[in-house]
C-alpha positions as CSV (number, residue, x, y, z in Angstrom):
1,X,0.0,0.0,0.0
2,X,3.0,2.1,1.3
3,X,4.6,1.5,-2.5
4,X,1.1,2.5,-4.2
5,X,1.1,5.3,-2.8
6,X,4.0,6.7,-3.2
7,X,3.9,5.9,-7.1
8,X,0.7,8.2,-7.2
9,X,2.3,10.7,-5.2
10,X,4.9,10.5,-8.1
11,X,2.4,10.3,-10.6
12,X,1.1,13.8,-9.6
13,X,4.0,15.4,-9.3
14,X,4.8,14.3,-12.7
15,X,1.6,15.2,-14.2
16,X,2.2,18.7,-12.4
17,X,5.7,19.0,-13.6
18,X,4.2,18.6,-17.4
19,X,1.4,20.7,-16.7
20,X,3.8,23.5,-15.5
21,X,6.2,23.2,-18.5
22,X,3.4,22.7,-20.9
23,X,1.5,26.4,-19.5
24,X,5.3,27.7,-20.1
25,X,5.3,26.2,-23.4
26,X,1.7,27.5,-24.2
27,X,2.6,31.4,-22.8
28,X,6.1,31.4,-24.9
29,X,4.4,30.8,-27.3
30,X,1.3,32.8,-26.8
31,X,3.9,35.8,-26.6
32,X,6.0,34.7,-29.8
33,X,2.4,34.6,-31.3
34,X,1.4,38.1,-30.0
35,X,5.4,39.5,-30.8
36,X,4.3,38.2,-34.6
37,X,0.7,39.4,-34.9
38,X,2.2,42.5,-33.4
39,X,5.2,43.0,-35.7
40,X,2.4,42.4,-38.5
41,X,0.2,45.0,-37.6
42,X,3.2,47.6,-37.4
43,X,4.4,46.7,-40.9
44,X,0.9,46.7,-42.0
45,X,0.3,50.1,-40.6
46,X,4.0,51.6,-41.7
47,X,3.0,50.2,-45.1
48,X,-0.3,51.9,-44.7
49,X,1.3,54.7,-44.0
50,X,3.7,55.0,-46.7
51,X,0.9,54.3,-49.3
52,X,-1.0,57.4,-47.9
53,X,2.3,59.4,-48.1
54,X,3.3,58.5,-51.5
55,X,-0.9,58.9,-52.2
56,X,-0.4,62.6,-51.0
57,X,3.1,63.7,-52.4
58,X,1.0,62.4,-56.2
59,X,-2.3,64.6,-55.2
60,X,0.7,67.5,-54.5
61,X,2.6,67.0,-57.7
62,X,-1.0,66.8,-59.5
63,X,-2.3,70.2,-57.8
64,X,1.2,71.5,-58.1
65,X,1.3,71.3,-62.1
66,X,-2.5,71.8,-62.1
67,X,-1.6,75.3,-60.2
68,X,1.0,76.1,-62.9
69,X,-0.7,75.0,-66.0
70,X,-4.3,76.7,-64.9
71,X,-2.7,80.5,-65.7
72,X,-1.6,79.6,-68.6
73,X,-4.7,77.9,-69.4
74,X,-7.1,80.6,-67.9
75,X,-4.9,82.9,-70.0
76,X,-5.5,80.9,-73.1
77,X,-9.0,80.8,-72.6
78,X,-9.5,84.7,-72.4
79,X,-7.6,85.3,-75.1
80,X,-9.8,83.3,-77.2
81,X,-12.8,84.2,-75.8
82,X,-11.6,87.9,-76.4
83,X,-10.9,87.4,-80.3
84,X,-14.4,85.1,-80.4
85,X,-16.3,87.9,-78.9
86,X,-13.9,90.5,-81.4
87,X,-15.3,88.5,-84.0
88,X,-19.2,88.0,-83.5
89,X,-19.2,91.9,-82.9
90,X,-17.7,92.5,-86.0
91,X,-19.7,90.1,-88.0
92,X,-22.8,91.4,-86.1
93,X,-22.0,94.9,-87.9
94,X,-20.8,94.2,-91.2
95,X,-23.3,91.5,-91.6
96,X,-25.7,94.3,-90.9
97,X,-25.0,96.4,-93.8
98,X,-27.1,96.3,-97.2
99,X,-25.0,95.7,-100.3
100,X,-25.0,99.1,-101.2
101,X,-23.6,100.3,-98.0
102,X,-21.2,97.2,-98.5
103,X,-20.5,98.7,-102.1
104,X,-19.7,101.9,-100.5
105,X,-17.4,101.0,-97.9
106,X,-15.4,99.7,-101.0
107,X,-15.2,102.5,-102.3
108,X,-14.2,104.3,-99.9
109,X,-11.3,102.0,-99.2
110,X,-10.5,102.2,-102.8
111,X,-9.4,105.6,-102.3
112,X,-6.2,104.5,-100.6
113,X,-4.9,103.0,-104.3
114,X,-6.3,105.3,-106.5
115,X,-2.9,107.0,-107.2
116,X,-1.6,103.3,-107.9
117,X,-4.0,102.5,-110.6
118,X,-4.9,105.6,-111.6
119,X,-3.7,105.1,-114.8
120,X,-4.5,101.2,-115.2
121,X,-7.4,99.3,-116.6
122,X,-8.4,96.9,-114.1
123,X,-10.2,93.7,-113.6
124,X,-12.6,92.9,-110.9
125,X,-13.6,89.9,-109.4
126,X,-16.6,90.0,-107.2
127,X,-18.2,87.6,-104.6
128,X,-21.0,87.6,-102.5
129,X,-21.9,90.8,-104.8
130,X,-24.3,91.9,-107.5
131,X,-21.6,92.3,-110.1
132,X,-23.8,94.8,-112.0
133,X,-24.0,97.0,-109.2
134,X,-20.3,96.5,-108.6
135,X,-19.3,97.5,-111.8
136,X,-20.9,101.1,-111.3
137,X,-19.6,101.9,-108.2
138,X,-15.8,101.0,-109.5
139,X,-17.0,103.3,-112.9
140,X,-17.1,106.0,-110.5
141,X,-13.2,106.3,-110.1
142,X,-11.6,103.9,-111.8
143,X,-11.6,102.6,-115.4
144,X,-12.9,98.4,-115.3
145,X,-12.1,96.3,-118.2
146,X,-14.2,93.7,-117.4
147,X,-16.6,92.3,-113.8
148,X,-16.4,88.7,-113.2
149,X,-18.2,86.3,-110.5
150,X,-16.1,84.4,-108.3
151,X,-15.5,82.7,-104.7
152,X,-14.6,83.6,-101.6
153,X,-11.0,82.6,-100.9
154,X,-10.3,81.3,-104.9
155,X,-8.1,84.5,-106.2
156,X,-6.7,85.5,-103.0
157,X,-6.2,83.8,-100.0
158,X,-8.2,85.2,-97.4
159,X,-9.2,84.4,-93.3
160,X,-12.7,84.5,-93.0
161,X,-12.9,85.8,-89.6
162,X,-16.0,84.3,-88.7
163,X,-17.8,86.0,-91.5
164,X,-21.2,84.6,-92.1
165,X,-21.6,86.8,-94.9
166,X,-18.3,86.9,-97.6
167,X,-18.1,90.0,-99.8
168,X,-15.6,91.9,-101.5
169,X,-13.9,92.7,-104.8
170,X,-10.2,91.7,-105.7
171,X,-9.0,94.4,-108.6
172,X,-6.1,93.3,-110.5
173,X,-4.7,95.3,-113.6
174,X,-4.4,94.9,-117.1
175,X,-0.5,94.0,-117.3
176,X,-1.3,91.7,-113.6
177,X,1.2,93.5,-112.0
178,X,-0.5,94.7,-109.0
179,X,-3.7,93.2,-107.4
180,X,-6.0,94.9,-104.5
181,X,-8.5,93.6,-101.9
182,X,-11.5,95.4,-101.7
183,X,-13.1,92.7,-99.0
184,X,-14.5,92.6,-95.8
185,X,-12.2,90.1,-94.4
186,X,-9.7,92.8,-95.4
187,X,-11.1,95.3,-93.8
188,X,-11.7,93.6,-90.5
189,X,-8.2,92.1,-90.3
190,X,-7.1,95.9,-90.7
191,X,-9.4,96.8,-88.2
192,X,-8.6,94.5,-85.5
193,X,-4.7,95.1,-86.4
194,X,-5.4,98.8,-85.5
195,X,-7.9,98.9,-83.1
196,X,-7.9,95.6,-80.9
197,X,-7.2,97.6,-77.6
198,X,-10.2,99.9,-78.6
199,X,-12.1,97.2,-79.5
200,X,-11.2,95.3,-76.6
201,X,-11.7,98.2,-74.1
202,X,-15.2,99.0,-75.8
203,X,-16.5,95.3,-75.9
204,X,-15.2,94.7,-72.2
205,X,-15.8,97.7,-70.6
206,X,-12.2,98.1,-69.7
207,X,-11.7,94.3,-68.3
208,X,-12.4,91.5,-67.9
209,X,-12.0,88.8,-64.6
């Protein structure tokens, strides 16, 4: 009985030896576990972190050139808008006019050349234009050898400026030597050559934000 005993005596304190190294087992390794799960979370978080700060340093370099380029831009925008609204005005006005007014202001700009052809037959070529009607308002100061129909943009080149209505006369003399443009896109490239700052100033009211 004596020996039984003392073998489960024994026993126990062999079963409480394991059990004592097995919890120590169990919590080094419940630490190592926590050590890993912890050394996870940091590198997920620093690599959270660098993803956010490379994120940000892009948005900066994006609003960065979006700052720079915008001016320009805004600037490029204005000027357009300024030489579109240039434009319409002028259409607006010369649009306006009858062809007899248009006829006119031809020959009013012929003026300017008269001492150059003064003593030259000419040809005209009209567009956009009763060349009848043509014909006798040149008569008036100039001698014509002949009128003849043509198309905006076929004898001379010529911007159009937005025109909706294309009219004008291109003389050109007997011996083809000299050639002048009696035209309304003539007229408004001289116009907005000379006057864009009026123009500008008038249309604008000075400025423009």
């Amino acid at each position: 009985m004596e020996e039984l005993r003392s073998t489960e005596i024994l026993d126990k304190e062999i079963q409480s030896d394991a059990k004592k190294k097995a919890e120590k087992i169990l919590n080094n390794a419940e630490n190592e576990a926590k050590e890993l799960l912890d050394g996870v979370e940091t590198r997920l978080q620093l690599a959270q972190y660098e993803k956010k700060a490379k994120n940000e340093q892009k948005l900066k370099d994006v609003q960065r050139d979006l700052d720079s380029s915008l001016p320009l831009e805004k600037q490029r925008f204005l000027v357009s808008y300024i030489q579109s609204s240039i434009d319409n005005s002028m259409n607006d006005y010369f649009c306006s006019l009858s062809e007899a007014e248009t006829l006119a202001l031809f020959s009013k700009e012929l003026t300017k050349y008269r001492d150059t052809i003064a003593s030259s037959k000419v040809r005209a070529f009209v567009y956009g234009l009763n060349s009848k009607e043509a014909k006798k308002e040149l008569e008036k100061s100039i001698q014509v050898l002949s009128v003849e129909e043509t198309e905006f943009n076929k004898i001379l080149p010529e911007k159009d400026f937005s025109l909706s209505k294309k009219r004008g006369i291109i003389l050109e003399t007997e011996d083809k030597k000299i050639r002048i443009r009696l035209t309304l896109s003539e007229i408004v490239s001289q116009l907005e050559e000379k006057y864009r700052e009026e123009l500008y100033e008038t249309l604008f009211d000075g400025g423009i934000n």
